[in-house]
C-alpha positions in Angstrom: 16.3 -24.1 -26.8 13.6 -21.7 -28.7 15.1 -20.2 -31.9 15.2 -16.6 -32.4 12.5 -16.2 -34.0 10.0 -18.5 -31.5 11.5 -16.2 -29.0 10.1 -12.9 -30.9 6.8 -14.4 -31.4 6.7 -15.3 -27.7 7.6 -11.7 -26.2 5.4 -10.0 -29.1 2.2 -12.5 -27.4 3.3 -11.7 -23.9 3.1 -7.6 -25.0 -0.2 -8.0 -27.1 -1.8 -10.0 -24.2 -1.5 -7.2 -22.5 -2.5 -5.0 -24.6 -5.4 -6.9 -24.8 -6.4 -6.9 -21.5 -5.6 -3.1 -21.1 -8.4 -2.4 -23.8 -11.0 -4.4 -21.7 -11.2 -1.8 -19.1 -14.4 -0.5 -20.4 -16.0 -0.1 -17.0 -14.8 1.2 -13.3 -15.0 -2.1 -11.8 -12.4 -3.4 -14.2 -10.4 -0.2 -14.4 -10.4 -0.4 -9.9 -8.8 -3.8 -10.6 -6.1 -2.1 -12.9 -5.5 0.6 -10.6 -5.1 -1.5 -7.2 -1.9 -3.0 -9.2 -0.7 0.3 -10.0 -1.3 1.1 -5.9 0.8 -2.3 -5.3 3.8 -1.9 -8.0 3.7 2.2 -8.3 7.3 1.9 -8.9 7.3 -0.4 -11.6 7.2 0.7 -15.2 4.1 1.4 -16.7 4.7 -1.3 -19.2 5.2 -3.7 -16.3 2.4 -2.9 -14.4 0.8 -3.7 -17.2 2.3 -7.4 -17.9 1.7 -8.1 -14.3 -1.8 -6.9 -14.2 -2.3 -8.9 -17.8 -1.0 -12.4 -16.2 -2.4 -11.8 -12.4 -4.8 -9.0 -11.6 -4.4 -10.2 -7.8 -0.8 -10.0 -7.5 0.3 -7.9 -4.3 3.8 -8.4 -4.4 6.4 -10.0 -6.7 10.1 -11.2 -6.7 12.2 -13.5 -8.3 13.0 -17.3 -7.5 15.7 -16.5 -5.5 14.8 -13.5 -3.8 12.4 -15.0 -2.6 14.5 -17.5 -1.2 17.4 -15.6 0.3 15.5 -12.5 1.6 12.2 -13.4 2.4 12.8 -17.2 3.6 10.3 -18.4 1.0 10.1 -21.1 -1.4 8.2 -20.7 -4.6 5.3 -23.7 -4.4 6.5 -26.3 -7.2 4.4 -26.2 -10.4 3.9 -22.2 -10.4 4.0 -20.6 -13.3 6.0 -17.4 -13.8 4.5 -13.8 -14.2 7.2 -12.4 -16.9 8.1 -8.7 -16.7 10.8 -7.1 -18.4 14.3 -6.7 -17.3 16.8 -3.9 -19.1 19.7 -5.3 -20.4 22.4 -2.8 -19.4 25.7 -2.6 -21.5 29.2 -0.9 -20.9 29.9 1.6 -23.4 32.8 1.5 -26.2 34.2 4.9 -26.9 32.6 4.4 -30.5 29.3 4.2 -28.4 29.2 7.0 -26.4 30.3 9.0 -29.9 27.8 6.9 -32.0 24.9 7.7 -29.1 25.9 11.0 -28.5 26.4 10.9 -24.5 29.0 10.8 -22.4 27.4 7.9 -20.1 29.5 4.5 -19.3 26.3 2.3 -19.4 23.6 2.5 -21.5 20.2 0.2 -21.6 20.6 -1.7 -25.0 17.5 -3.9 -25.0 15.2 -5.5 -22.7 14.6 -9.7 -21.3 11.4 -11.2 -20.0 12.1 -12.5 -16.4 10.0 -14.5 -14.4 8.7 -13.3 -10.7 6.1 -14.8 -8.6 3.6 -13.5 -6.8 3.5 -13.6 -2.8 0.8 -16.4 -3.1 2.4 -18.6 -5.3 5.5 -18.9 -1.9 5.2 -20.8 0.7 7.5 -20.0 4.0 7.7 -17.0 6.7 5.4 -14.0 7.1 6.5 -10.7 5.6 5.2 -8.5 7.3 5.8 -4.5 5.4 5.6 -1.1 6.6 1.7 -0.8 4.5 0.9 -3.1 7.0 1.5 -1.0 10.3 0.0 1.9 8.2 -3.4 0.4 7.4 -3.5 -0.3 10.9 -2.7 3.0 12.3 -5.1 4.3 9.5 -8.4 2.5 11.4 -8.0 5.2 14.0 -9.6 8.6 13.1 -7.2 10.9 14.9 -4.1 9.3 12.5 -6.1 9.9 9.2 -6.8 13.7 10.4 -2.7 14.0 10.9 -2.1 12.7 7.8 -4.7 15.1 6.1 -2.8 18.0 8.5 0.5 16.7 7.5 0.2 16.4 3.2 -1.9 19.9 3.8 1.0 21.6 5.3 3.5 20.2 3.7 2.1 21.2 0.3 1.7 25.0 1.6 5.7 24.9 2.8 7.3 22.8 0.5 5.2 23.2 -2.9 4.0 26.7 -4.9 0.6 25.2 -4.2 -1.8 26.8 -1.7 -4.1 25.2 0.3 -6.7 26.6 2.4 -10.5 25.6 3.7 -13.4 26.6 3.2 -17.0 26.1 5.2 -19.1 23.3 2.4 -21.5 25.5 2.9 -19.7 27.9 0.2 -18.1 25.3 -2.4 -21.6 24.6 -3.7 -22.1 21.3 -3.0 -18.4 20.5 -3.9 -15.9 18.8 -1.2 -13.4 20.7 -2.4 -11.7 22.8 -5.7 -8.3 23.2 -7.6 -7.9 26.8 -8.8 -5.4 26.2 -11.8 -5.3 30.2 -12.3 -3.9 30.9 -8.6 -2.7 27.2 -8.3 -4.7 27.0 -5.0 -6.6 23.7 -3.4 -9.6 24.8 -1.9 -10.7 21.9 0.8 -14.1 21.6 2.5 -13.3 22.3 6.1 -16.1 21.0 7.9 -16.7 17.7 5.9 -17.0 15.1 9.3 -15.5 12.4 7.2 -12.0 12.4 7.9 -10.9 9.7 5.2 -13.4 11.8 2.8 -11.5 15.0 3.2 -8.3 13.5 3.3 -9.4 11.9 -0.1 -10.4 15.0 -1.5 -7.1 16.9 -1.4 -5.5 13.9 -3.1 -8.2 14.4 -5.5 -7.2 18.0 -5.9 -3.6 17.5 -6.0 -3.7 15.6 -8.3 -5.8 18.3 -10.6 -2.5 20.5 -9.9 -0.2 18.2 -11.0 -2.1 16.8 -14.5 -4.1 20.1 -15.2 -2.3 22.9 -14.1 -2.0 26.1 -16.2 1.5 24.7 -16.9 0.6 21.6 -17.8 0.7 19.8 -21.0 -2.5 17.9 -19.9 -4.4 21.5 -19.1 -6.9 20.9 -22.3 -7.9 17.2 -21.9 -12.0 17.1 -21.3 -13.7 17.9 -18.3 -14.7 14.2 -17.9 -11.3 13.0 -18.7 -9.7 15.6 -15.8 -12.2 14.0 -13.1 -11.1 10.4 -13.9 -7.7 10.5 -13.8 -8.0 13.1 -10.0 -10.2 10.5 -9.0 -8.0 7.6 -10.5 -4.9 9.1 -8.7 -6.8 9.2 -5.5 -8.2 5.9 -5.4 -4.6 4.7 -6.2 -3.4 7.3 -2.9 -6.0 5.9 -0.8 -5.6 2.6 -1.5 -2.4 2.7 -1.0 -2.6 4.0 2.7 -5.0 0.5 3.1 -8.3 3.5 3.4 -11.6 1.6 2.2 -12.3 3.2 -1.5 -15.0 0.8 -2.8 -17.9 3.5 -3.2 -15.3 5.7 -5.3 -16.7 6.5 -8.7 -14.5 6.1 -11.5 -16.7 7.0 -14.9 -15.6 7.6 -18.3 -13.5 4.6 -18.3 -15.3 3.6 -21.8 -15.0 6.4 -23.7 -10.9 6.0 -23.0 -11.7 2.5 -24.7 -12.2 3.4 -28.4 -9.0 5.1 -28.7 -6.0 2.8 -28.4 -3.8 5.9 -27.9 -5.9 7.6 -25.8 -5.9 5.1 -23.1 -2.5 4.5 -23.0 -1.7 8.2 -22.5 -4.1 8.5 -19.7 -2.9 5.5 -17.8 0.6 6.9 -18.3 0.0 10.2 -16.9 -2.5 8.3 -13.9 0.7 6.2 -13.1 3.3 9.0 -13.1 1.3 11.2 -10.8 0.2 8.1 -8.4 3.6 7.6 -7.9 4.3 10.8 -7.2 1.9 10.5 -4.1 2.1 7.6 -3.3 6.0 8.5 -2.5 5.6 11.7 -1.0 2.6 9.7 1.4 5.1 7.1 2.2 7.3 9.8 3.4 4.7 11.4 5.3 3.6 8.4 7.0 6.9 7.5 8.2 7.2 11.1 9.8 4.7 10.9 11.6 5.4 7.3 12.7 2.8 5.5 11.1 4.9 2.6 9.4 5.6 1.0 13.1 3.6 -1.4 15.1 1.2 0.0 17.3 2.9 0.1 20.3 2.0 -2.2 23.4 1.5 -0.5 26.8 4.3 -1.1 28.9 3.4 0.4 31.9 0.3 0.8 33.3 -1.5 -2.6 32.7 -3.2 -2.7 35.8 -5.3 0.4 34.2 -6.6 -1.8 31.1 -10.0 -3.7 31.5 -9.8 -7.4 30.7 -11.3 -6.8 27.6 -8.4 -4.3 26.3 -5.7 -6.6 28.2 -6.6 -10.0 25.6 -7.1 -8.3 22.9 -3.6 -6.7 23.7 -2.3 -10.3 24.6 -3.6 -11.6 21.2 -2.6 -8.7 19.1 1.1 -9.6 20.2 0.8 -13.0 19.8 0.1 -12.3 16.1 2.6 -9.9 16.0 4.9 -12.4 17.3 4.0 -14.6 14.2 4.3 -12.5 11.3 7.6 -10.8 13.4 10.8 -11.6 10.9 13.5 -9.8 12.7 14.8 -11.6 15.7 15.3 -7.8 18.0 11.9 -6.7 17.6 10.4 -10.5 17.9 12.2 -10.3 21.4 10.9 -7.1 22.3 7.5 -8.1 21.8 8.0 -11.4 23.7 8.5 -9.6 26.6 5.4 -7.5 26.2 3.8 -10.0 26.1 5.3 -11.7 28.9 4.4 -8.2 31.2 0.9 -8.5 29.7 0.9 -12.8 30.6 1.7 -11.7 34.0 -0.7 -8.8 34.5 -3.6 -11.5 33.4 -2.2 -14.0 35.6 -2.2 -11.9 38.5 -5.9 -10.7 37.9 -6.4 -14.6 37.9 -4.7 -15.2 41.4 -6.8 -12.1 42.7 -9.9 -13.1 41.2 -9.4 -16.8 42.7 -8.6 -15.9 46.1 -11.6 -13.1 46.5 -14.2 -16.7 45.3 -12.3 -18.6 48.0 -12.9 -15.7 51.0 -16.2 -15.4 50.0 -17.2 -19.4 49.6 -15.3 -20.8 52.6 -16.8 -23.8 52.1 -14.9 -24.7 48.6 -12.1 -26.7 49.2 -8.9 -25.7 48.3 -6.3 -28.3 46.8 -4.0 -29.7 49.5 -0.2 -28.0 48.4 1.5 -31.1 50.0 2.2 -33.9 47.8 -0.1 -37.5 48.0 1.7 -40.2 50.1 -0.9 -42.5 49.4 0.7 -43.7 46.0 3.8 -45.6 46.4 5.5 -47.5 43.7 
């Protein structure tokens, strides 16, 4: 067993490793790669997003040995090494505590442990399948992304002291869309035919309400360093939702580089308002029943051409697959049963119209051969 000592000098390396590799994003390919594990863990603490990207800039999704094991049905692969995160080590509170601390809580965090988790890849066993899943999928189809845009629009006009209205482009000059901080309104381009663009852009600009409001205590930061993190806060919203976001710009990234403190602050106050959106997207999404499988027709078959019925027949098939609870793998089975049947029939129909029509092919004799006797 390590001594005390080794043990410091282990979690002080683990820490300044990451640090390390937090200083290297000098450039927006590097600082993407930072971000899509903020888009993956967004409710992780910054400090562990941080020692997760440092150890794995791929990892999607992390749990422990044995939760991966007893909820997920998955075995951590044998000679994987551990991504360490930290753990709070809770405490009950002595009376002398609570007076020595000043509060009138029962538990308090005392300290903190480095645990290990594992990524997804680093497991062997059955598919998970999550609800980001079903939403990337939804998300291909135009008419979803313009409901979502509709949706976080609307709900930011009732629910928020933020207003947001359109405009034609033709009078944001050249913009896709504004944040107003002295009337706290979001102007949004209207007319922009891009769907996932304009859907984008109001992420962009709500994020400029939330970091550089009139209110805010990030309302002086320079220009340069306002774009970055509305853009860095969308790229994390977008990516989130499974929307491409590989043309999105992120400069200035280098300038946050020479200043230790400076980078740290602006990745804090990315993080806090990512998951801020990322949240009230998740919500949104479910509302408007976006985190469920697209649904199979059930009726109607007949009125599907071939090409529609096997890609429906192989879309379920997957589905099957990756399916982990045992209700909705059932259901599906029997859609795809109705859709088995539907093809078959089409089969039978097709078969019988080439045997009216070329009388002279043979059909096969239903009656069994005599000819063979044991």
């Amino acid at each position: 067993m390590p001594s005390k000592a080794e043990t410091a000098t282990w979690k002080k390396q683990l820490v300044d490793n990451a640090e390390k590799e937090i200083l290297k994003l000098t450039n927006s390919e590097k600082f993407k790669n930072y971000l899509d594990t903020v888009a993956k863990f967004h409710r992780y603490s910054q400090r562990n997003i941080d020692l997760i990207y440092s150890q794995n800039p791929t990892a999607s999704q992390v749990a422990g040995f044995k939760k991966w094991k007893n909820d997920f049905k998955r075995s951590v692969n044998k000679g994987e090494k551990g991504i360490r995160i930290a753990a709070s080590i809770i405490k009950k509170l002595t009376p002398e505590d609570r007076k020595r601390l000043d509060t009138t809580e029962e538990k308090a965090i005392v300290g903190y442990r480095y645990i290990p988790v594992f990524d997804i890849s680093q497991t062997s066993g059955e598919p998970v399948l999550s609800a980001k899943d079903f939403v990337k999928e939804n998300l291909a189809d135009h008419k979803n992304i313009t409901s979502l845009y509709n949706e976080l629009k609307n709900y930011l006009n009732n629910n928020t002291d933020i207003k947001v209205s359109e405009k034609n482009l033709s009078e944001l000059n050249g913009a896709k869309g504004y944040f107003q901080p002295s009337k706290n309104e979001i102007v949004i381009g209207g007319d922009e035919p891009d769907n996932a663009l304009k859907l984008k852009t109001l992420y962009h600009e709500y994020a400029h309400s939330q970091l550089h409001g009139l209110t805010s205590e990030f309302k002086d930061r320079p220009r340069e360093y306002q774009e970055t993190q509305a853009e860095a806060v969308a790229y994390v919203a977008m990516k989130n939702i499974g929307v491409d976001t590989s043309n999105y710009s992120l400069g200035y990234v280098a300038t946050w580089a020479k200043d230790k403190n400076l980078i740290h602050n602006a990745l804090s106050e990315i993080n806090k308002v990512s998951s801020k959106v990322i949240d009230l997207s998740d919500t949104l999404t479910e509302k408007l029943g976006l985190q469920e499988a697209q649904k199979e027709p059930e009726h109607d078959l007949n009125q599907l051409s071939a090409q529609a019925l096997n890609k429906s027949y192989q879309g379920l098939q997957q589905q099957i697959q990756q399916a982990t609870d045992p209700q909705q793998k059932l259901g599906l089975k029997n859609q795809l049963n109705d859709v088995h049947q539907e093809i078959s029939k089409r089969t039978q129909k097709q078969f019988n119209e080439f045997v009216k029509q070329n009388p002279e092919v043979k059909q096969p004799d239903s009656k069994p051969d005599q000819s063979l006797r044991c």
